[in-house]
N, C-alpha and C positions, 0 to 999 in steps of 0.2 A: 504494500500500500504506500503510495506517495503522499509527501504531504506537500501542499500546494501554499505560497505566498501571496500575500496580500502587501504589496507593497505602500508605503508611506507616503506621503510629499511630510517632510517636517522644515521647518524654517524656525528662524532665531534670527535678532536683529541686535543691536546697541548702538552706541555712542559714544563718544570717546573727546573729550580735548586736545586743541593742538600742542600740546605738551611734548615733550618728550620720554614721560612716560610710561604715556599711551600706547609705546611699540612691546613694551613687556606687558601692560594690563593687556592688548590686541593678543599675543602670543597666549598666554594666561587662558583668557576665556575662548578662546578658537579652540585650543586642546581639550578644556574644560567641555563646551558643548558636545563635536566631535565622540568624546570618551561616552559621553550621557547616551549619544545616539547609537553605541555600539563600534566605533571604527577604531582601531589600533595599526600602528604600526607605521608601514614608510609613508601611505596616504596622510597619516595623520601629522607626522615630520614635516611632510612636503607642505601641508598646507600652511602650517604653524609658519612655515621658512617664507612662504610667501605674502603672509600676511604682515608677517615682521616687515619685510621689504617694502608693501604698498603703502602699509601705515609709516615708515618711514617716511615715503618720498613724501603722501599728502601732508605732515608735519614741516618736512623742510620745503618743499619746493610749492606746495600749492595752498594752505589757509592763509599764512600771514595775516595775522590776527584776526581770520574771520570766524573762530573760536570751535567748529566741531569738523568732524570726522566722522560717519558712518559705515558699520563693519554690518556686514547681512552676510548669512549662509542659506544656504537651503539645499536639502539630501532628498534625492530621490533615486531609490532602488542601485542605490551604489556607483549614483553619478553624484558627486557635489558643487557646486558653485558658490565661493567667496565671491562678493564685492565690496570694493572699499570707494565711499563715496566720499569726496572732495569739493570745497566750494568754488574751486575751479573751472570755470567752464570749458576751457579749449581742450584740445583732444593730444596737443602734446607730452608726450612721457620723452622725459631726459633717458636718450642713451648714446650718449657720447661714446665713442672710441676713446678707450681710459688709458691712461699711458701706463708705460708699465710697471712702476711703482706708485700709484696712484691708489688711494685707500678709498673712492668712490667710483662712480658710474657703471658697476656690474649688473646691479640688483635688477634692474628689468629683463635683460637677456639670462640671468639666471630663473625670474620666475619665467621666461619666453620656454624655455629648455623643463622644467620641472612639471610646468602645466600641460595637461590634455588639451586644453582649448585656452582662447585669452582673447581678449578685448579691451576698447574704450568706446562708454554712450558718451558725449557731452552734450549740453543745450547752454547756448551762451549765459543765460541768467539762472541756471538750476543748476551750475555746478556738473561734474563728470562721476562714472561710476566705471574702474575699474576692475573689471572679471575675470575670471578664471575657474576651470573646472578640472576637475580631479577623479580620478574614476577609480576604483577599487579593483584590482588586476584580478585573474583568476586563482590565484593562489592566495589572497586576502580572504577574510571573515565578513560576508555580506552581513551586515547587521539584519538585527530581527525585528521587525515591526512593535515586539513590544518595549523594545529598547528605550 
């Protein structure tokens, strides 16, 4: 006898200050959700890494004092999607050619390489949303619905 899934949509949202840090609380509760809904392991690293990273960049390079940051997940069936929303509107993401001892400009081409999928929305007065989607490989623990 099989037993058959009923998959989820689960989502979680927050807020954050443009502080600096807001890339440890970001890191913090991304693992902290993630763990609640059942996922362990390299998905769960990867995302934390990349959350680290987007909440970066919108702290240094895109509020300048326009005071929050928006982190949103949402899990369906062992696909996830982070965004990290900035009061930024334009759709530019810094990714400089980093020199070679340069302790900046990786961070986008490392979430480019870690992520399943990856984008930018922007609308000139709403600010932009930064995504990314992660997917649970076949060798990962599909969470359980009553996770």
């Amino acid at each position: 006898m099989s037993t058959s899934r009923n998959p989820v949509l689960r989502t979680w949202e927050t807020s954050l200050t443009e502080h600096s840090t807001s890339v440890r609380t970001a890191r913090r509760l991304v693992r902290d959700q993630l763990t609640s809904w059942g996922w362990g392991g390299d998905p769960v690293d990867d995302l934390v890494l990349i959350a680290s990273e987007l909440v970066t960049n919108a702290v240094v390079h895109a509020c300048r004092s326009h005071g929050e940051i928006r982190l949103y997940l949402q899990e369906f069936d062992g696909d996830c999607r982070l965004e990290v929303w900035d009061p930024r509107g334009d759709l530019a993401l810094r990714d400089p050619r980093p020199r070679r001892f340069s302790e900046g400009g990786r961070g986008i081409e490392l979430v480019r390489r870690l992520a399943f999928d990856f984008g930018v929305i922007g609308h000139r007065d709403a600010g932009k949303r930064v995504w990314v989607r992660i997917l649970l490989g076949p060798s990962d623990n599909i969470p359980s619905p009553e996770s």
